[in-house]
N, C-alpha and C positions, 0 to 999 in steps of 0.2 A: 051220265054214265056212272057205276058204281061197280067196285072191283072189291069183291072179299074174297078170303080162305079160308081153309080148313085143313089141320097138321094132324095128321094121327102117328101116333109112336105105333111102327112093326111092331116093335122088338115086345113090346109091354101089352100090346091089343088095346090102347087106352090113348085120350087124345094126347095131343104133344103141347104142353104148358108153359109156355116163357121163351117159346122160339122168338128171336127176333127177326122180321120181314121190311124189307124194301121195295118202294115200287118206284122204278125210275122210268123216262121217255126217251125215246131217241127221237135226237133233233139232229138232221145230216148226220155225221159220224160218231155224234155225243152224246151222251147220256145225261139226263137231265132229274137229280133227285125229286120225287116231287111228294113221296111220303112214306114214314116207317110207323112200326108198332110192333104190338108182340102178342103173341096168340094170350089168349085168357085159360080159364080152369077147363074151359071143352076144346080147346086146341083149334077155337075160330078167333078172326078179326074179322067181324060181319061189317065195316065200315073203315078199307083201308082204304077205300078211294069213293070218294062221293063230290060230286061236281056238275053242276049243269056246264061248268066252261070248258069242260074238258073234249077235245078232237079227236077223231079217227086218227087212227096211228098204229108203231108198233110200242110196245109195252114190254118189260123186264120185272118179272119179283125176283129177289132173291130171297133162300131161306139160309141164318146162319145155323145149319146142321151140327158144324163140329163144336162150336159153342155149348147149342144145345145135348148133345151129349156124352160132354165131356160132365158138365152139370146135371147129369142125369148117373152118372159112374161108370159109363161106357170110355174105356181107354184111350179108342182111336175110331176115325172115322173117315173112310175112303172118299168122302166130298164134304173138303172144309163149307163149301157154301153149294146150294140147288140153285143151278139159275133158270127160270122158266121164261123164254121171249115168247109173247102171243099178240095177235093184230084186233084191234077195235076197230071192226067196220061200222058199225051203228053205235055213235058216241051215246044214246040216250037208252040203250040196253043195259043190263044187267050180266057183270061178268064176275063166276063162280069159277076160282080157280084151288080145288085141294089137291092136296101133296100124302101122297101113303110114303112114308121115309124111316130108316134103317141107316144102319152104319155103312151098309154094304149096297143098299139099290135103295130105289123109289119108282114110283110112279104120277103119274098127274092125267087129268082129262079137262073138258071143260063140264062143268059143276053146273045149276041150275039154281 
């Protein structure tokens, strides 16, 4: 299984650089860290999750938003952190998950 992103800045039309992302598992009721990173100069992390051990499950990224653009000059922002849960039914696929993000909305699909 391999799980990357892609952040692009609304607001700028330009990728989103230095977000930091998490990816955790839920195990019964818990969440279980299992990796972070931070987009690069095109607003991807093509390798935030790579593992042949990895299982079918549910999944969580979170992106820190207001972090990011607070550090960007942006004053305030309507969702301190995105959190996206999505299921891994075939642990040995490939899962593309970007984020179009704003102070104000976002959006997400699954990616390719």
């Amino acid at each position: 299984m391999s799980v990357s992103t892609h952040v692009l800045d609304a607001v700028r039309g330009r990728p989103a650089v230095g977000v930091d992302v998490r990816v955790e598992r839920r195990d019964g009721a818990d969440w279980i860290d299992i990796a972070a990173s931070v987009t690069n100069e095109d607003g991807r992390i093509g390798d935030l999750l790579a593992s042949a051990d990895m299982d079918a499950g549910v999944y969580r990224i979170t992106f820190a938003a207001e972090r990011y653009f607070a550090g960007s000059g942006v004053e305030q922002s309507f969702y301190p952190e995105v959190v996206i849960v999505f299921r891994v039914l075939d642990p040995r696929a490939h899962h593309h998950v970007p984020i179009l993000l704003s102070p104000f909305a976002y959006s997400t699909y699954r990616g390719s």
